[in-house]
C-alpha positions in Angstrom: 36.8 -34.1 68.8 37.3 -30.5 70.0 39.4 -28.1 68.0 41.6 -25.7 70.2 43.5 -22.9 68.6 45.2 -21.0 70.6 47.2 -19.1 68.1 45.3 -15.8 68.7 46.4 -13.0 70.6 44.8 -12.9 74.2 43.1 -9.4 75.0 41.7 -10.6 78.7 43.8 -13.0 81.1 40.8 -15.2 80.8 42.0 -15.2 77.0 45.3 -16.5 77.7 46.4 -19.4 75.8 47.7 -21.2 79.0 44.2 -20.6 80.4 42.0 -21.4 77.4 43.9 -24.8 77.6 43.9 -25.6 81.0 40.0 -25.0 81.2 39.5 -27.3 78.2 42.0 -30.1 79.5 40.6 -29.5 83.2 37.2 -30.1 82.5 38.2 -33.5 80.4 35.0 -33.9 78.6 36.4 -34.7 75.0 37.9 -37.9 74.1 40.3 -35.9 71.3 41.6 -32.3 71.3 43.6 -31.4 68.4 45.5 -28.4 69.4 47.1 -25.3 67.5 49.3 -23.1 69.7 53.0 -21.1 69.8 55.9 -23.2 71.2 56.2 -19.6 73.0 52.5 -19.3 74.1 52.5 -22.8 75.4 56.0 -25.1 75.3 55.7 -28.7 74.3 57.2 -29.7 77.0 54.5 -28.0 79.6 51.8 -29.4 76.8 52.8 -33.4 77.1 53.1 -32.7 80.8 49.6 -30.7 81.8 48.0 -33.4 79.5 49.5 -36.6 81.3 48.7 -35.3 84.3 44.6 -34.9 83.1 44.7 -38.0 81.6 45.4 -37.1 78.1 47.7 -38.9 76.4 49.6 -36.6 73.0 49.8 -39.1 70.2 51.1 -36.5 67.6 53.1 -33.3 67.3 53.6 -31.7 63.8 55.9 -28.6 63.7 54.9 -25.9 61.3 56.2 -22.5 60.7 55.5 -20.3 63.4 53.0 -22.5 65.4 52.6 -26.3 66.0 49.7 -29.1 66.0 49.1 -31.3 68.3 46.3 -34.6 68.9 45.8 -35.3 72.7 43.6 -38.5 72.9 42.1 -39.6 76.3 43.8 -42.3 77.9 41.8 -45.7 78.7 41.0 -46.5 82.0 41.3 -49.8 82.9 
């Protein structure tokens, strides 16, 4: 299981959020990523649709305050 937060503030555009979670979900080494980010830094909508599309399906969303959670489990290949 990887942890990715992304609810820091980037200081490089290799920092970005959108970046950070593109080279983890890219790379699709881990089997789980649970994910804390800003709807802002990176929309739920652009999250469940980068992670279909790299084979990740996101089983769970929980809203908090001012960021959210999120599980992304690998899908199975058949």
């Amino acid at each position: 299981m990887k942890l990715l937060d992304l609810r820091e503030l980037s200081k490089t555009c290799s920092d970005n959020p959108m970046v950070r979670f593109l080279n983890v979900i890219n790379r699709g080494e881990d089997l789980e990523i649970h994910l804390l980010a800003k709807k802002e830094d990176l929309p739920i909508g652009i999250l469940k649709l980068i992670a279909a599309k790299n084979g990740y399906d996101v089983i769970e969303i929980k809203l908090e305050e001012s960021y959210y959670t999120a599980k992304l489990r690998k899908k199975e290949r058949m």
